[in-house]
C-alpha positions as CSV (number, residue, x, y, z in Angstrom):
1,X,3.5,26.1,-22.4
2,X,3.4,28.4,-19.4
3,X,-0.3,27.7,-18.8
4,X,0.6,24.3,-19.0
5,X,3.1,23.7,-16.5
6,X,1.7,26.0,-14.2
7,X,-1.4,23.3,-14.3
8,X,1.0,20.5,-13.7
9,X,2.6,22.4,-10.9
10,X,0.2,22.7,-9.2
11,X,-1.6,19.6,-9.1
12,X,1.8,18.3,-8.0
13,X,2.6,20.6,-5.6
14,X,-0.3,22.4,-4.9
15,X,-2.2,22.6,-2.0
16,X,-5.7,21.2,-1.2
17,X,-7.9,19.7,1.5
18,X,-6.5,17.0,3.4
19,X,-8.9,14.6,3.4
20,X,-8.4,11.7,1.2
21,X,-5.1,11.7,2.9
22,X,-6.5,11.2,6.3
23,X,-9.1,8.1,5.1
24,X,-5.7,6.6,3.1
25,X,-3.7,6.6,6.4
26,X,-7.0,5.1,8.5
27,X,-7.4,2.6,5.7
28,X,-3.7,1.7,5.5
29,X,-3.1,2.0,9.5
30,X,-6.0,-0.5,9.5
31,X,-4.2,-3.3,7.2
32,X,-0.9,-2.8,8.5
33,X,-2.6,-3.5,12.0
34,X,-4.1,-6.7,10.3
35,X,-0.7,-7.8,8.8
36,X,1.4,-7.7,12.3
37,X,-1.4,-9.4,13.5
38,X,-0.8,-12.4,11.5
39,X,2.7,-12.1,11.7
40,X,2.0,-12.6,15.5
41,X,0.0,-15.4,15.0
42,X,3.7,-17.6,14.2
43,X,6.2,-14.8,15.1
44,X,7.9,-17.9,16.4
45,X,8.8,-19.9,13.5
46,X,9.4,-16.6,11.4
47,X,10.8,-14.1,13.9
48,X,13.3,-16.2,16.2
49,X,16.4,-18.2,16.6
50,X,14.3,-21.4,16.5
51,X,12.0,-20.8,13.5
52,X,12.4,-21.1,10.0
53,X,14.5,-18.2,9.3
54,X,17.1,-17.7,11.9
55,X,19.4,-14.2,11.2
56,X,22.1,-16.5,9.7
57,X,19.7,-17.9,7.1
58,X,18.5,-14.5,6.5
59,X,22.1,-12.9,6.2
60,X,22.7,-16.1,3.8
61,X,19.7,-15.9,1.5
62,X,20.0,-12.0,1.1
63,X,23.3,-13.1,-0.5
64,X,26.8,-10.6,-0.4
65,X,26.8,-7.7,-2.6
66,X,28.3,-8.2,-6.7
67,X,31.9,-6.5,-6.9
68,X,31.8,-2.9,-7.7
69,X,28.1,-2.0,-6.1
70,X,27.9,1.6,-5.6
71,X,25.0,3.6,-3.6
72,X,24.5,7.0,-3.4
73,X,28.4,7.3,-4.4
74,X,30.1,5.3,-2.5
75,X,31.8,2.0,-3.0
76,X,31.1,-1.0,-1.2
77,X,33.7,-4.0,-0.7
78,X,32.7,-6.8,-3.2
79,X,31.0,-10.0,-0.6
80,X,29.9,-7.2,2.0
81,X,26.0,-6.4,2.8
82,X,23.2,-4.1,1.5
83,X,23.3,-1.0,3.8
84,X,19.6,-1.5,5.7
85,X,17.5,-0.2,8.7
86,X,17.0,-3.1,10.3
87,X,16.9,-3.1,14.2
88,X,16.2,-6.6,14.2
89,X,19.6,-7.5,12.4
90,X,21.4,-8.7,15.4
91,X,18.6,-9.4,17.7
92,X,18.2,-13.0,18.8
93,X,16.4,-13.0,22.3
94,X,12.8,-14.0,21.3
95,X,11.4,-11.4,23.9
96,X,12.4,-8.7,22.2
97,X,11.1,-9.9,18.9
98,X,7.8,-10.5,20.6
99,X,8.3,-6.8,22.2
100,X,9.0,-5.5,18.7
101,X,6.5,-6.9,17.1
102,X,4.0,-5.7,19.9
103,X,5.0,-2.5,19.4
104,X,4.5,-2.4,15.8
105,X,0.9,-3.4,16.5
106,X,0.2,-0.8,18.7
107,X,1.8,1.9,16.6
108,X,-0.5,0.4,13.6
109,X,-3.3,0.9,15.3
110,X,-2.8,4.4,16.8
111,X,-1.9,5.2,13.1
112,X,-5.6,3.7,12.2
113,X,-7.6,5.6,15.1
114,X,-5.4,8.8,14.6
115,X,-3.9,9.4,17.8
116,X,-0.6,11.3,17.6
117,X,-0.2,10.9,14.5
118,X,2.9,12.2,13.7
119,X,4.7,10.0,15.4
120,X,2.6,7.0,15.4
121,X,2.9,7.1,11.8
122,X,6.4,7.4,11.3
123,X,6.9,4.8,14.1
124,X,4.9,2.6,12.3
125,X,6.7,3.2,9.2
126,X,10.2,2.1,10.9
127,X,8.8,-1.0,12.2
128,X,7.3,-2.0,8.8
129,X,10.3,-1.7,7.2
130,X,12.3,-3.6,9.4
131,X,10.5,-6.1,10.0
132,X,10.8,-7.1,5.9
133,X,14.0,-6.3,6.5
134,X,14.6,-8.8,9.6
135,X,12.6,-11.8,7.3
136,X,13.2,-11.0,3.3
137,X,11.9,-14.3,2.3
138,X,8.1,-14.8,3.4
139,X,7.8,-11.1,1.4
140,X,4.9,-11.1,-1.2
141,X,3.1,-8.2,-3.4
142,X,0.7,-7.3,-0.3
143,X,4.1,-6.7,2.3
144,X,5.9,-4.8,-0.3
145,X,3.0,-2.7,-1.6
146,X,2.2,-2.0,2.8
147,X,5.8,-0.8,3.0
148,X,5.7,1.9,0.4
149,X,2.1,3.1,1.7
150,X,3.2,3.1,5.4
151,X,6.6,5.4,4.2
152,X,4.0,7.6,2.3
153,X,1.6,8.0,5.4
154,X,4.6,9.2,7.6
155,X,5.0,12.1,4.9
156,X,1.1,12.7,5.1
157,X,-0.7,15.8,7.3
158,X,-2.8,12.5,8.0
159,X,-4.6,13.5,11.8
160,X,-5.8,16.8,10.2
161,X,-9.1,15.0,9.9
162,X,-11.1,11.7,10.9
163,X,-9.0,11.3,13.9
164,X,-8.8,11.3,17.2
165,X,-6.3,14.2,17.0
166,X,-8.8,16.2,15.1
167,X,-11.3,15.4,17.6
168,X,-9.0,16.7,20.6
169,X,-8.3,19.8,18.9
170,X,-12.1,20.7,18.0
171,X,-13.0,20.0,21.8
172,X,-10.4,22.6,22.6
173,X,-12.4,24.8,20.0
174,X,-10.2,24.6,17.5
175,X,-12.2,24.4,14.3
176,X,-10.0,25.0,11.9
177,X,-8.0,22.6,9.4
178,X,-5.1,24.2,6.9
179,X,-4.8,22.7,3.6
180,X,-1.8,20.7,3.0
181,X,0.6,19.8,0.0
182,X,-0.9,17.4,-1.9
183,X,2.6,16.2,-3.2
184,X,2.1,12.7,-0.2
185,X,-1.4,12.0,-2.4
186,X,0.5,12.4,-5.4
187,X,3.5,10.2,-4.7
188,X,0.8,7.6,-3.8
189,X,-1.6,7.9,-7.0
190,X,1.5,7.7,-9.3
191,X,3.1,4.5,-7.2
192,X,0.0,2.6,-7.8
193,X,0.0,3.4,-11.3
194,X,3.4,2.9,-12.1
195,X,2.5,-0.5,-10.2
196,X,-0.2,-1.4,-12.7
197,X,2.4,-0.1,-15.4
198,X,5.3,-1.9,-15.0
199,X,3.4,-4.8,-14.1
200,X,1.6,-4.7,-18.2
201,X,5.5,-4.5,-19.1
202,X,6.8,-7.6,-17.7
203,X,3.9,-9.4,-18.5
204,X,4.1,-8.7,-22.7
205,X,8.2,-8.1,-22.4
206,X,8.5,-12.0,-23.8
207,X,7.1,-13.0,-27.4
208,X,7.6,-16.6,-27.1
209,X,5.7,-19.0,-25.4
210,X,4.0,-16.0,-23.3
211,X,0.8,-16.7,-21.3
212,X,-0.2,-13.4,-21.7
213,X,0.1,-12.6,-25.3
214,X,-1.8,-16.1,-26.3
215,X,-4.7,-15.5,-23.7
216,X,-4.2,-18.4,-21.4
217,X,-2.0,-16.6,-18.1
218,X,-5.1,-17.2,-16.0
219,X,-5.3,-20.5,-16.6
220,X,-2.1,-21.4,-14.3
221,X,-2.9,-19.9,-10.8
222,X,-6.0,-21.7,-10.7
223,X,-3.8,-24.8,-10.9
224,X,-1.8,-23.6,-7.8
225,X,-3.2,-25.8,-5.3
226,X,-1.0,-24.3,-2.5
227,X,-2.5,-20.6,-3.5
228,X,-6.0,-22.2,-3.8
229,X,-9.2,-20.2,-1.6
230,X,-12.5,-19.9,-2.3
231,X,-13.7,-22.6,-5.3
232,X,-15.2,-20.7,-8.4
233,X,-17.3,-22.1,-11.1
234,X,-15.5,-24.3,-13.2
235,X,-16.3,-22.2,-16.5
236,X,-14.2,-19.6,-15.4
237,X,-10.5,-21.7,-15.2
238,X,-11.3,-23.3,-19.0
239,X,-11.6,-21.8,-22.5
240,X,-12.6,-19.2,-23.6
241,X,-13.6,-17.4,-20.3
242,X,-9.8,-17.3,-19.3
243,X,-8.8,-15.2,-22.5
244,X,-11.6,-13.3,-21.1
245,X,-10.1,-12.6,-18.2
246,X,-6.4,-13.0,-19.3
247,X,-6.8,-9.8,-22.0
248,X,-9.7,-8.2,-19.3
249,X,-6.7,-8.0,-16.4
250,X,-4.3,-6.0,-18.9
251,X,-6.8,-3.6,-19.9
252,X,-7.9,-2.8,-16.2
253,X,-4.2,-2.7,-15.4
254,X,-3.5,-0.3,-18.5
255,X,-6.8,2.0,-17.4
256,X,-5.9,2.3,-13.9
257,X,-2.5,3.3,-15.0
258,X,-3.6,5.9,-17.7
259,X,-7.4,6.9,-17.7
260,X,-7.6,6.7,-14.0
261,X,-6.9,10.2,-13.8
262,X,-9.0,11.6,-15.9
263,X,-12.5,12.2,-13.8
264,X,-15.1,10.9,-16.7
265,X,-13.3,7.7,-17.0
266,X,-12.0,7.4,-13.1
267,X,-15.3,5.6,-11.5
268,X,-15.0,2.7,-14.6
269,X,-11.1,1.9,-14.2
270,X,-11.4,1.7,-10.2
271,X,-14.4,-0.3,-10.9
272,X,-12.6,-2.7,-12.7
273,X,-9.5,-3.0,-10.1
274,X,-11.9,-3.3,-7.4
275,X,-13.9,-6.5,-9.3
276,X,-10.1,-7.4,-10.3
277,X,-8.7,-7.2,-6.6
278,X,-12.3,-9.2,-5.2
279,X,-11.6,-12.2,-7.8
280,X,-8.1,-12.1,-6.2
281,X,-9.0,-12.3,-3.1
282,X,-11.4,-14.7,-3.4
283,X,-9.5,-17.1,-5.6
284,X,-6.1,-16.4,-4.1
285,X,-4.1,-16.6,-1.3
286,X,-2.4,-13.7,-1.4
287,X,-2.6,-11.7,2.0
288,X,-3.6,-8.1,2.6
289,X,-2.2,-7.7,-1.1
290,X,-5.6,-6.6,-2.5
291,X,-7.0,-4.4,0.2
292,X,-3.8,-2.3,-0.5
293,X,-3.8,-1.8,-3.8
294,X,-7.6,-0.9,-3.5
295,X,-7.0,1.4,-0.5
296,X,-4.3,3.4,-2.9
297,X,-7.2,4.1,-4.8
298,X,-8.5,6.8,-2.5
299,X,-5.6,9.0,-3.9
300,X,-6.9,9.3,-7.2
301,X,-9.6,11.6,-5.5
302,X,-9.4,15.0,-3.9
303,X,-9.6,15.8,-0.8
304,X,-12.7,18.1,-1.5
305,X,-14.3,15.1,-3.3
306,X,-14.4,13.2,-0.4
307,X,-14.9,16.0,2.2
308,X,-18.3,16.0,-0.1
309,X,-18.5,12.3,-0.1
310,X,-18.2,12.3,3.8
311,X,-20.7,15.2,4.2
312,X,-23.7,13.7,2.0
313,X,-23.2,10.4,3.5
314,X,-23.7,12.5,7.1
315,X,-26.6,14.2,5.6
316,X,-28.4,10.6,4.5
317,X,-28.0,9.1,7.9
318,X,-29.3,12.2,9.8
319,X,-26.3,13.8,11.2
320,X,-24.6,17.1,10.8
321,X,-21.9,18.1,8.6
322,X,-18.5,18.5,10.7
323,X,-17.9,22.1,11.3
324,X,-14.3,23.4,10.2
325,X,-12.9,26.0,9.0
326,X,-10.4,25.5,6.0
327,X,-7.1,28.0,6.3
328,X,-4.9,28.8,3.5
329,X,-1.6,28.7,3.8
């Protein structure tokens, strides 16, 4: 039992190379930079006093709190509000949305390219979360899944490498790069499983009349003409290739929650969310949402696995392997 927990301990808490870290927060500094983006694109009718969803609407639709709610402790008066970090809650000047927004932008993509990452990071972080704060109702699975990945980033040692930080520090002649708790990577890999988890439990949780025990749950979004993309060959929206897919989505979503951490089985369950995530995306409208969950896939590998990865791809393209020296702490 000792043995035991000492091995859980330490792939918890234990220390390793930071680089599957660093290529999470370029991957996820990249789509948050692509989300603001297209928030920007009609910050106007979601962001402002004469768009959809002025802070009166918002206030209304996040509705009061029940009678009795208690958080960390404390009581709250029955019809008051959700404690939140929102510093858009009060604004209603449309410049300073734009500013804010802006600003998010450029945090995002100093977060991508790595410069000061500290701060970028956790600047980027804030903004995220207030901004789904400031407009709850356009939220989908893609803005909820970038929140959680932009908090974990901020926790993350994530310009140790593949950054422009790193990059500053080796012209100074600063080689070296100290390994780092792997507890950020962790809190990532076991998010996206609990993800795929949870998700298999609400989907079986009802024994009547449900889509997904009888086989025929993929039949409806195909249906959604609202959600529609990319048209697919009609054989795959009609009997009996959507119980193929209906039962084929809960055993990827099972396999990336379980076997996806054990190494001989880890290259066929990421396989099958990637070819899930691509039929998503290319059948569904669904924003940003795949790329995340697929980019929370690079914590299911160690940072030494990828510092390898990164070096043979170097090798094959005729460059040298980065020179650092790994410190222990």
């Amino acid at each position: 039992m000792k043995r035991a927990w000492i091995w859980v301990d330490r792939g918890l808490f234990g220390f390793g190379s930071p680089a599957a870290m660093c290529v999470f927060r370029a991957l996820v500094g990249f789509l948050a930079s692509a989300s603001v983006f297209i928030h920007l694109l009609d910050w106007q009718r979601w962001y402002s006093e004469d768009g959809y969803v002025p802070l009166a609407m918002q206030k209304a639709w996040s509705g009061p709190l029940p009678s009795g709610f208690t958080l960390f402790g404390k009581r709250f008066a029955e019809g008051g509000t959700f404690p939140r970090i929102d510093l858009l809650g009060s604004v209603v000047d449309p410049r300073l949305s734009l500013a804010f927004l802006i600003a998010i932008l450029v945090a995002a993509l100093l977060t991508t390219v790595g410069l000061f990452t500290r701060v970028s990071s956790a600047l980027l972080a804030l903004g995220i979360v207030c901004l789904n704060h400031r407009n709850g109702i356009i939220l989908q699975g893609g803005d909820t899944a970038l929140r959680c990945c932009v908090l974990y980033v901020a926790l993350m040692p994530g310009g140790a490498m593949y950054s422009i930080d790193a990059w500053r520090r080796a012209a100074k002649g600063d080689l070296s790069v100290a390994l780092a708790s792997v507890w950020p990577q962790r809190l990532v890999a076991w998010n996206c499983a609990l993800v795929y988890l949870t998700t298999v439990w609400l989907k079986l949780e009802n024994e009547v009349g449900n889509p997904w025990r009888d086989g025929s749950a993929t039949w409806y979004p195909a249906r959604l003409i609202e959600m529609a993309r990319f048209p697919v060959p009609p054989f795959m929206n009609e009997f009996p290739m959507v119980r193929i897919t209906t039962y084929g989505t809960l055993i990827v979503e099972v396999a990336l929650g379980t076997i996806a951490f054990y190494r001989p089985c880890r290259k066929w369950a990421l396989l099958g969310g990637v070819l899930l995530h691509l039929y998503i995306e290319l059948t569904m409208n669904v924003p940003i949402f795949p790329y995340v969950m697929v980019a929370m896939y690079v914590s299911y590998y160690s940072g030494e696995e990828v510092e390898g990865w990164v070096s043979r791809m170097r090798a094959r393209f005729g460059r040298k392997p980065i020179a650092h020296e790994t410190l222990a702490i």
